[in-house]
C-alpha positions as CSV (number, residue, x, y, z in Angstrom):
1,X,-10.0,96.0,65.3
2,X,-8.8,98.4,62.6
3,X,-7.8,95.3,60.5
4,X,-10.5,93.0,61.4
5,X,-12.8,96.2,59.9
6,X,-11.1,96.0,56.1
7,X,-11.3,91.8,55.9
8,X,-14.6,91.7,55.7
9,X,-14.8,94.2,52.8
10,X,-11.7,92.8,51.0
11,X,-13.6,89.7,50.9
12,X,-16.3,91.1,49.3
13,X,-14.6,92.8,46.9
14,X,-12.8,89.4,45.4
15,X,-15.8,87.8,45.5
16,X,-17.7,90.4,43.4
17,X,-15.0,90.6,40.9
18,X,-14.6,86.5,40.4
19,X,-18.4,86.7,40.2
20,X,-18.0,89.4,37.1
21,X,-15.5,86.9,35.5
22,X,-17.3,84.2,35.6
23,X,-20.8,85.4,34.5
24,X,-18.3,87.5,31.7
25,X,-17.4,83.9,30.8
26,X,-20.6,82.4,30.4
27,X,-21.6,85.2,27.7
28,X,-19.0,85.3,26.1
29,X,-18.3,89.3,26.3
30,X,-14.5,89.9,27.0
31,X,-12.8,93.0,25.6
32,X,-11.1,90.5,22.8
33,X,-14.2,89.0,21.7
34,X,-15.9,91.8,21.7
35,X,-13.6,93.5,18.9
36,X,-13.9,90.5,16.6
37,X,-17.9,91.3,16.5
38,X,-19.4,92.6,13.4
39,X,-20.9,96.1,14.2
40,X,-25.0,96.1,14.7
41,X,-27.1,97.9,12.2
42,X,-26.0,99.3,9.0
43,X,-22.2,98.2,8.2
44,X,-20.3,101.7,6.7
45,X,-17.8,100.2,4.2
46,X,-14.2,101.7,4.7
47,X,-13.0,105.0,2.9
48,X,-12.5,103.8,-0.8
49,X,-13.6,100.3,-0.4
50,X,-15.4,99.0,-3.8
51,X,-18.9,97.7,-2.9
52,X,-19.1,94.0,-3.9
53,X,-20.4,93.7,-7.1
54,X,-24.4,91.9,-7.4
55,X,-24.0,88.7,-9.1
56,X,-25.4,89.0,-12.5
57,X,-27.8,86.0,-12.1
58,X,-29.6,88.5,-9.7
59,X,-29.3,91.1,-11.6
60,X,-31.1,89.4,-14.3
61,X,-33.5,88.3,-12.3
62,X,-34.9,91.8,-11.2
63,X,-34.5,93.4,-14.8
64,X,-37.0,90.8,-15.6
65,X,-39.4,91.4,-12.6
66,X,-39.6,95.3,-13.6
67,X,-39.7,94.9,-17.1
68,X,-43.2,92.9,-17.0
69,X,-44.6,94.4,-14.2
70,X,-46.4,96.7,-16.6
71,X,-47.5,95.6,-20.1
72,X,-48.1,98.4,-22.9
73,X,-50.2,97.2,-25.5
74,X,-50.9,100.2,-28.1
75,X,-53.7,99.2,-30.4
76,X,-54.9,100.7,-33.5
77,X,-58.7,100.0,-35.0
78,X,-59.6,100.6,-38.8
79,X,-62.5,100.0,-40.1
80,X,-63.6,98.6,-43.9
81,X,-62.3,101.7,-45.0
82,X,-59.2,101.9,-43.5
83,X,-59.8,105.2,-41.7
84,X,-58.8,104.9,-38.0
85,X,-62.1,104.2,-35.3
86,X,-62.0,107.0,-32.7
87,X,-65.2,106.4,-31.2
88,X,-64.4,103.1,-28.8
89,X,-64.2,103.0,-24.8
90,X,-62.3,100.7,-22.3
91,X,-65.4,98.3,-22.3
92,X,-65.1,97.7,-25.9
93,X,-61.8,96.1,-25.5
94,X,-60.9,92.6,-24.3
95,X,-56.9,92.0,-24.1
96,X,-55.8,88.6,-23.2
97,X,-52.3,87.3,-22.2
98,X,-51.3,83.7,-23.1
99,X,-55.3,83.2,-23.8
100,X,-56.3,84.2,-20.3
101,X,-58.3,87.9,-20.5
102,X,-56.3,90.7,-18.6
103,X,-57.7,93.6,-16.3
104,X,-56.7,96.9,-17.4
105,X,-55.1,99.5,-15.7
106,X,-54.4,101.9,-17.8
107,X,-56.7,103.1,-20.7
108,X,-55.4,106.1,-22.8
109,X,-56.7,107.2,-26.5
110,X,-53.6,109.0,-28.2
111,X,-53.3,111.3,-25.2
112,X,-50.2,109.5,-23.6
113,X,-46.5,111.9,-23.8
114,X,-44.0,110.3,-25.9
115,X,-40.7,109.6,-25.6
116,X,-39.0,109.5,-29.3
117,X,-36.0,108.5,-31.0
118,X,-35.1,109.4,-34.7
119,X,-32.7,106.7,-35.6
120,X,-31.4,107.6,-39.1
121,X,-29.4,106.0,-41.2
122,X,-26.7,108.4,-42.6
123,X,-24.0,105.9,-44.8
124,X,-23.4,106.6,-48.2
125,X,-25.6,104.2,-49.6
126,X,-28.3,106.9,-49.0
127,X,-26.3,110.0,-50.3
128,X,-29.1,109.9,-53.4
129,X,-32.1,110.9,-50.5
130,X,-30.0,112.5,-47.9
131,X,-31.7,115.8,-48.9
132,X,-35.3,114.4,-48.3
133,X,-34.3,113.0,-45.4
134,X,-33.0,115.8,-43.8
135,X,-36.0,117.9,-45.3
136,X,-38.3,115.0,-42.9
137,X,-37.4,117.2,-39.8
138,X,-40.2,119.6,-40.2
139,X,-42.9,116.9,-41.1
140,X,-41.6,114.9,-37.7
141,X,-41.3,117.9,-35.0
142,X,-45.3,118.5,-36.9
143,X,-46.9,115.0,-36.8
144,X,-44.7,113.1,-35.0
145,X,-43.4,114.6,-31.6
146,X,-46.9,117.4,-31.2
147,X,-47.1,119.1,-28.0
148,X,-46.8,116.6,-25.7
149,X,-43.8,114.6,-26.7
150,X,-39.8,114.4,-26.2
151,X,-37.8,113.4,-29.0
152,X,-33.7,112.6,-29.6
153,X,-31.8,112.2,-32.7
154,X,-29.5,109.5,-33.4
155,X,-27.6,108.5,-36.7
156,X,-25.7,105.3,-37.7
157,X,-23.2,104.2,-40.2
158,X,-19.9,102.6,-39.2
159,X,-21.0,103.9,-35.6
160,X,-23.5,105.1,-33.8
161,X,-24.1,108.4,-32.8
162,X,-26.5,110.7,-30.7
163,X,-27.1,114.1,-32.6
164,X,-29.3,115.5,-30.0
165,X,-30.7,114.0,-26.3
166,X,-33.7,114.4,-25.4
167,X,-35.5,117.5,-25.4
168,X,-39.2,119.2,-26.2
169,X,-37.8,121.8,-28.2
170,X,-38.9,121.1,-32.2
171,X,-36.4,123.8,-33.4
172,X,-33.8,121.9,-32.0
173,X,-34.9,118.6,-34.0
174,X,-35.4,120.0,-37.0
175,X,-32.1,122.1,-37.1
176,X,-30.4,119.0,-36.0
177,X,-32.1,116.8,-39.0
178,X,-31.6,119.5,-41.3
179,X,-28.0,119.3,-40.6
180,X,-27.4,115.5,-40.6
181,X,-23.8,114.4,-42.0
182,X,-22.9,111.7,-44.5
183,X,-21.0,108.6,-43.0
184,X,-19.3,106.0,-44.1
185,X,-20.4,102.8,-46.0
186,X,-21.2,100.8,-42.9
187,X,-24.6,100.1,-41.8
188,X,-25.0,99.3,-38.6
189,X,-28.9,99.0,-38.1
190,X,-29.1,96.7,-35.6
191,X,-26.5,98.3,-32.9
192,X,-28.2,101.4,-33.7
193,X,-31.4,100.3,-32.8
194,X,-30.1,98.8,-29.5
195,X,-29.1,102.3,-28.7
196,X,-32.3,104.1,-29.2
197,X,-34.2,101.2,-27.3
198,X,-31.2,101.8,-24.4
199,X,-32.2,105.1,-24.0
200,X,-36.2,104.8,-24.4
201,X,-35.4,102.0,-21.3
202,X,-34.3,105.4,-19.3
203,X,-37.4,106.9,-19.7
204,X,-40.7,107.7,-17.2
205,X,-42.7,105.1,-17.2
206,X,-46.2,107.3,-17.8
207,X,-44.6,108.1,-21.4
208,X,-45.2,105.6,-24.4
209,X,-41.6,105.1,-26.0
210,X,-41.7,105.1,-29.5
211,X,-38.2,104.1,-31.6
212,X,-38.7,106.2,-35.4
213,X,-36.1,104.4,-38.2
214,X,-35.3,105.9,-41.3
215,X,-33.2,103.6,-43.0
216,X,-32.3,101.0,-45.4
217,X,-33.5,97.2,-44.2
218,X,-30.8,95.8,-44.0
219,X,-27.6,95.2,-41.7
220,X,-24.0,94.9,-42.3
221,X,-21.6,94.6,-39.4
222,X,-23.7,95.0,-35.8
223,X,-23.0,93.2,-32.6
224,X,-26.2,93.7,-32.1
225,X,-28.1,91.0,-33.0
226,X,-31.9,91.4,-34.4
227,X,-33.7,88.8,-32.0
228,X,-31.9,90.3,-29.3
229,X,-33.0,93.8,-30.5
230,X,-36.4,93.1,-30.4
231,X,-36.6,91.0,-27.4
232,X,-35.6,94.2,-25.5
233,X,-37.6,96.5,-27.5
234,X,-41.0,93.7,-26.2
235,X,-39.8,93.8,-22.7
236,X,-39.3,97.6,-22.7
237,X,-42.7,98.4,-24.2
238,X,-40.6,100.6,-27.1
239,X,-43.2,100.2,-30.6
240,X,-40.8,100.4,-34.2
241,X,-42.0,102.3,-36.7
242,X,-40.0,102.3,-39.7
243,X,-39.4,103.9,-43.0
244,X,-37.4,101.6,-45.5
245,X,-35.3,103.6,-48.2
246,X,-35.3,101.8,-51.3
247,X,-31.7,100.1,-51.7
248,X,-32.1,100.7,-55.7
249,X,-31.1,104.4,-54.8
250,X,-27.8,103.8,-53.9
251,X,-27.4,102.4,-57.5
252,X,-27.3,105.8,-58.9
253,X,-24.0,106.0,-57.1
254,X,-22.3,103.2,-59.7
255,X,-21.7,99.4,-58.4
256,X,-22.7,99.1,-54.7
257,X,-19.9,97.4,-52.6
258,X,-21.2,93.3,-51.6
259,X,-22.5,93.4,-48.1
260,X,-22.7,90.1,-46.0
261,X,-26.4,88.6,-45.4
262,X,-26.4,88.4,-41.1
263,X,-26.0,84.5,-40.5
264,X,-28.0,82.6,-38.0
265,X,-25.3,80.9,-36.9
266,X,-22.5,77.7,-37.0
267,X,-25.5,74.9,-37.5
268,X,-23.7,72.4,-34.9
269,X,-24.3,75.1,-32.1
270,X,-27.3,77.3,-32.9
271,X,-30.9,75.3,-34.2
272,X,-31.4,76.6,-37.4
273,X,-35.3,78.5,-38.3
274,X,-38.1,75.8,-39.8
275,X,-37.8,76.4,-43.6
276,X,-40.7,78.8,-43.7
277,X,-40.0,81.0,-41.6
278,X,-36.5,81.1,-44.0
279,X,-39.1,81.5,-46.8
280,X,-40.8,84.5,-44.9
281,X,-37.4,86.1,-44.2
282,X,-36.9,86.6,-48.0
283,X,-40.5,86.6,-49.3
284,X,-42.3,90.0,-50.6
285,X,-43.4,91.8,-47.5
286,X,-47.3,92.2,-48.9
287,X,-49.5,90.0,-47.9
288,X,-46.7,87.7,-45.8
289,X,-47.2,85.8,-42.4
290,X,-44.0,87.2,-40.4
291,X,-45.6,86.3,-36.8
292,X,-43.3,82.7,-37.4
293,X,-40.5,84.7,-37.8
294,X,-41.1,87.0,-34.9
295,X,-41.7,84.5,-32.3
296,X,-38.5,82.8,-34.0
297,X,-36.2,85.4,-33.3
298,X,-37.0,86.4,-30.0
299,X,-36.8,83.5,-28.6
300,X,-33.6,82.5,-30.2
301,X,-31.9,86.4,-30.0
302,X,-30.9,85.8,-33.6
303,X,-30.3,87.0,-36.9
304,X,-32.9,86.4,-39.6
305,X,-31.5,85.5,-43.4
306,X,-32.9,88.4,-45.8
307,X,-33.8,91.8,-46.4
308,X,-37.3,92.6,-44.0
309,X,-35.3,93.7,-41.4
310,X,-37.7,96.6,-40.7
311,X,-40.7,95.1,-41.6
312,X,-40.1,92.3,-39.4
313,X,-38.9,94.7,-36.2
314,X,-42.3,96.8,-36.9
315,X,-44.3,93.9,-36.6
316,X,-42.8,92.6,-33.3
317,X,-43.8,95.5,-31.5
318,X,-47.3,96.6,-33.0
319,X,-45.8,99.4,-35.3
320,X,-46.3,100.0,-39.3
321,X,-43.6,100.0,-41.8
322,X,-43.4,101.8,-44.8
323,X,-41.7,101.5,-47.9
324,X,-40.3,104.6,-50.1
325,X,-39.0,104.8,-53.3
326,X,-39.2,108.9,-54.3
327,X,-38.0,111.2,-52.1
328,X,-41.6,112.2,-51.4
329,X,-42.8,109.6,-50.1
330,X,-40.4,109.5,-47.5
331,X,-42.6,112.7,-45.4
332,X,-45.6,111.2,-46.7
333,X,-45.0,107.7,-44.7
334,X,-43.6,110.3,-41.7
335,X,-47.0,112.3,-41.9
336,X,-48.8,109.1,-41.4
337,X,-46.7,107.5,-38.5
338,X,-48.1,110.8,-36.7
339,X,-51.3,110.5,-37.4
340,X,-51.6,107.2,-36.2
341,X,-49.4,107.4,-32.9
342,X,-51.5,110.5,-31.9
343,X,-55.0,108.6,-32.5
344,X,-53.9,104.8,-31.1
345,X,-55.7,103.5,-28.1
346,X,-53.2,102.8,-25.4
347,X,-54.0,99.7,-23.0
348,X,-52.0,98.3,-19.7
349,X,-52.3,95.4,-17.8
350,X,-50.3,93.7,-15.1
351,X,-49.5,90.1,-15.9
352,X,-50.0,87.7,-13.0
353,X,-48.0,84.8,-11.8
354,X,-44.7,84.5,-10.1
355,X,-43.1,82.5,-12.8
356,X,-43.8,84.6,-16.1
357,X,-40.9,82.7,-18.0
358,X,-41.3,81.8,-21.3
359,X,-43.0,83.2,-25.0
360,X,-45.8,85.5,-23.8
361,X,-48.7,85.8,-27.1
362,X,-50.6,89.1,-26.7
363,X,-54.4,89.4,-28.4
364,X,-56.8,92.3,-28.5
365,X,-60.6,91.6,-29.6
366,X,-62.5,94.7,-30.0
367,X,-66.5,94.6,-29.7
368,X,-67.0,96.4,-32.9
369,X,-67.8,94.3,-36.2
370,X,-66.1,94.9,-39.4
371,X,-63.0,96.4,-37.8
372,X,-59.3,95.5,-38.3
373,X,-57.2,95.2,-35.0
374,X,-53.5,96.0,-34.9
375,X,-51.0,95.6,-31.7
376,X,-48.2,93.6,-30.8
377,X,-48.1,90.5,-30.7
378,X,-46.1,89.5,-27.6
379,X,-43.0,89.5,-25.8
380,X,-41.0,86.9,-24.5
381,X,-38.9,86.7,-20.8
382,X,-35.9,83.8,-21.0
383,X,-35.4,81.8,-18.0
384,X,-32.9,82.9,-15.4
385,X,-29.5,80.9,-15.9
């Protein structure tokens, strides 16, 4: 009786346990399996383990999606006179994006913070104004950076180097211009200026970034090439303002060394500019159509053939350029940069569409007769490879 009592049980018990197996089985869960199963939720890489790197397709992709999703578009308005109108509200403006009319989000009249870079040039082809350049600090901490604004310092010749980082302290811009060192005969202009616009890219967003260049117009040695430059200054909503030293000066010094004119490129490879915009690149400045140019070079990211480097960089991003030939002049062209980056209207829009590839033309009519309108004139995203 005692035995016929524990059958009955033992019986259940192999039954239960070829039930588990088998319903085990039909999920699939056995201790083996389950090992080989990635982990649900986040997955913890091991101690030391690299991260897999993000293709640089996609990287591309979302530098471009954050770099449009706000357009700046500073604007300044003079009338017959040429003195600066102060008077006009957000309804008197009408911005339009590849011909179709934007609505704004942002409407600012010169009370924006900046976010500056000096970029000097400090080869020896300037030793001649080196003391009125360095002099300029006091006239830019005044009427350039104000109350509001952050400035750094960087200086170029055979390299490129950063003086001071940002900071909102004047005395410390001014004793760092007053100090600035001679170089060497190298000028490179255009890597320079792809570090100032690198480090305007860091900056808030709710600051206009403003790129200040004291230098000579032209280039001699950058990896850096001027389409690129100002293909990422557009997309970064820095404006160029630029003061051109007269390259006569360096004369003084006896027979200036032969520097190489920037070439666009081996023709069998690269398409070559129409032959005005060629004429443009070496034309007088005054009076000259550079908008061919412009949309030229940022499309292609290349060099342009003559000696408006500046000029030409100023006008792809809705800044002025001045020219200086006494040393004067040089804090006379400074005092005015100030006066109109403290007085510009400042307008934003959001560009829609989900494919915003492509050469982007930016125009600003203004409900007031007579006046003259100034911004920049575009930008331009390339397609994703």
């Amino acid at each position: 009786m005692h035995t016929s009592c524990r059958k009955p049980h033992a019986v259940a018990l192999r039954v239960l346990s070829v039930l588990l197996l088998i319903a085990a089985g039909a999920i699939g869960f056995t201790p083996s399996v389950c090992a080989q199963e990635e982990p649900v939720g986040p997955i913890h890489p091991k101690s030391g383990a690299k991260p897999e790197p993000i293709p640089q397709s996609e990287i591309d992709k979302q530098a471009i999606r954050v770099r449009v999703s706000e357009v700046t578009a500073p604007v300044t308005v003079l009338n017959s006179g040429g003195e600066m109108v102060l008077d006009l509200t957000e309804k008197n403006f009408h911005v339009y994006d590849n011909g179709a009319e934007q609505k704004l989000d942002h409407f600012d009249v010169g009370g924006d913070p900046l976010s500056i870079v000096l970029l000097v040039e400090t080869s020896l082809h300037v030793e001649p104004m080196l003391p009125a350049i360095q002099h300029v600090g006091a006239v830019f901490t005044e009427a350039v950076m104000g109350t509001t604004s952050e400035a750094a310092v960087l200086t170029f010749d055979n390299s490129v180097d950063v003086r001071l980082k940002f900071t909102t302290d004047p005395d410390a811009v001014q004793e760092t211009v007053n100090h600035l060192p001679l170089g060497s005969d190298e000028v490179l202009l255009y890597d320079g200026m792809s570090g100032a616009i690198a480090m305007l890219e860091q900056r808030p967003a709710v600051r206009r970034k403003i790129l200040v260049v004291v230098s000579e117009a032209q280039d001699s040695g950058s990896e850096a090439k001027l389409g690129e430059v100002l293909r990422r200054a557009q997309l970064a909503n820095v404006m160029i303002y630029s003061i051109g030293l007269s390259t006569a000066m360096a004369d003084l010094r006896g027979q200036p060394k032969p520097r190489p004119v920037p070439g666009i490129g081996p023709p069998d490879k690269d398409p070559s500019p129409p032959h005005s915009v060629i004429e443009a690149a070496n034309a007088p400045i005054q009076g000259l159509d550079l908008m061919p140019l412009v949309i030229w070079l940022v499309k292609t990211g290349k060099n342009a053939v003559g000696p408006n480097s500046l000029a030409i960089a100023s006008k792809a991003t809705g800044g002025l350029h001045e020219n200086v030939k006494r040393d004067a002049s040089i804090q006379k062209a400074m005092d005015e940069i100030g006066g109109e980056l403290h007085a510009q209207y400042t307008l934003g829009y959001r560009p829609a569409g989900d494919d915003l590839t492509g050469y982007h033309e930016i125009k600003v009519v203004v409900d007031r007769p007579g006046v003259a309108v100034r911004t920049r004139p575009g930008y331009y995203i390339p397609p994703v490879e």
